[in-house]
N, C-alpha and C positions, 0 to 999 in steps of 0.2 A: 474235695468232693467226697461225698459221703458215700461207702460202701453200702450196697443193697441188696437184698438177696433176689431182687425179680431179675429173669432171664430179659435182654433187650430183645425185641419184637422182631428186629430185622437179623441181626446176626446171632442171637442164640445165647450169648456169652453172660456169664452172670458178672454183676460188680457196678454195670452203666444204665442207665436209663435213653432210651431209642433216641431223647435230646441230643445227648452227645456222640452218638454212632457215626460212623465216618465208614459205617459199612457203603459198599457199593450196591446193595441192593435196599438201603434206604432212601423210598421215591425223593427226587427236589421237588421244592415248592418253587411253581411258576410265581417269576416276581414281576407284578403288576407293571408295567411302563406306563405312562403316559403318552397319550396318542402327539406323535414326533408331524407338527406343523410341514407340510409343505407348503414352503414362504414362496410366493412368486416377486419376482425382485420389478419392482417398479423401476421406470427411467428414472435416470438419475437428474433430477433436473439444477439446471447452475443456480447457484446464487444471483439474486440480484446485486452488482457491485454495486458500494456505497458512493455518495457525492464526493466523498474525501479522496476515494482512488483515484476520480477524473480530475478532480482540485489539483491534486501532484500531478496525474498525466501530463495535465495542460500548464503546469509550470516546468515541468523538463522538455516537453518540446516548443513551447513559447521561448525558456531559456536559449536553446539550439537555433531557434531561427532568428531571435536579437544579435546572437553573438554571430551567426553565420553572418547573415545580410550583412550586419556592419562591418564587417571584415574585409583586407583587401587580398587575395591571390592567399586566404586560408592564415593571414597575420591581421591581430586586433591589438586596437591602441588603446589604453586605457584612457580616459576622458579627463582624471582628474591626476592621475601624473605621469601619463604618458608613455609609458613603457608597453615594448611591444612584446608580445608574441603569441602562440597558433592560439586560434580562438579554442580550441578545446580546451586550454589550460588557463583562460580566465573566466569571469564570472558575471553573470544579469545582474549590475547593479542598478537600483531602484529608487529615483529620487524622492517619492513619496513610498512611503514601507509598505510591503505587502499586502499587512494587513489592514489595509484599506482597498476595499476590493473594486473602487470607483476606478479605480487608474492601476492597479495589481497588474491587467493586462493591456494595460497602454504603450503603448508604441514608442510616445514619444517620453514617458512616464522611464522608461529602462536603457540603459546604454552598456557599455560594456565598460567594466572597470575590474581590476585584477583585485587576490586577494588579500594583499597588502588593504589595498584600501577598502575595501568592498567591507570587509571582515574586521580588520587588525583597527581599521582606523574609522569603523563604525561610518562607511559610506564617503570620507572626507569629505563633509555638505558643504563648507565654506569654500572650497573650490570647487566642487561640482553646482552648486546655487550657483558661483558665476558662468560656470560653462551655460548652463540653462537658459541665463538671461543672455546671454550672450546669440546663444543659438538662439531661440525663440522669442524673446523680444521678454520685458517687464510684465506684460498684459495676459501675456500666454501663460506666465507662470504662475499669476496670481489664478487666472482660470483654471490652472490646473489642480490647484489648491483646493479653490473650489470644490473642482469636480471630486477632489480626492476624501473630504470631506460629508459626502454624499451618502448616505445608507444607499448601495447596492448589495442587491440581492439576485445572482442567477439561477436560472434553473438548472438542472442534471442536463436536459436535452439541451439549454444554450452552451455549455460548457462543452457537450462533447461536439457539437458541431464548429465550438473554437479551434478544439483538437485537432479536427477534420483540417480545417483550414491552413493552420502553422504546418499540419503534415504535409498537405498540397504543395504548399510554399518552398517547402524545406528540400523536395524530392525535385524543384524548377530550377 
């Protein structure tokens, strides 16, 4: 900083210019704010949940009420090799795949089968196809084929009113 011979304005002292005065009797400049919003907070309103949450809802309590029902005194046998225990610890296996939504939530579409086979052994279809026909007759299975086959499409409301229904069941 360059020496100068003008007196600074506020303190008197030769050598600074009023800029850099640090005097206490150099006025501040008010610094402009910007006028500070008062936000009024709207309700918060929920999301609309998606079809995909109620899709999973009603495959986990769909799952709970296959395996419940079939169950005897809280032990489920598995359909295709027999092996028992608590229905909590086996699984909705599904003789036409999920993802065929014609028979996805069909009754007679799911049994209960553990996860050896359900999982490890990709449904064991050649003994559960004969359990099937066996239970339900040739003609039921090929109908069910059928139906499995089917473009269905439900809506949000039939879905959750599925829900509704498997919960009813579940809590009888």
């Amino acid at each position: 900083m360059a020496q100068t011979n003008k007196k600074c304005p506020y303190c008197k002292e030769l050598g600074h210019s009023g800029f850099y005065c640090k005097s206490p009797l150099k006025p501040r400049k008010e610094i402009p704010r910007t006028a500070i919003k008062q936000t009024v907070k709207a309700p918060v309103k929920k999301k609309a949940k998606k079809r995909s949450y109620y899709v999973k809802k009603l495959d986990t309590v769909f799952s709970q009420y296959i395996r419940q029902s079939k169950s005897v005194d809280g032990i489920a046998t598995c359909v295709t090799c027999g092996s028992q225990k608590p229905w909590k610890e086996m699984q909705n296996g599904h003789f036409y795949t999920r993802g065929r939504y014609g028979t996805r939530w069909d009754e007679t579409n799911c049994h209960i089968q553990d996860a050896a086979c359900n999982v490890f052994l990709k449904g064991n279809y050649i003994i559960y196809t004969r359990y099937m026909i066996d239970k339900y007759g040739r003609e039921y299975v090929d109908d069910l084929e059928k139906k499995s086959l089917t473009t269905t499409k439900f809506t949000t409301v039939e879905i959750q009113e599925m829900i509704e229904k498997y919960q009813r069941l579940l809590t009888l």
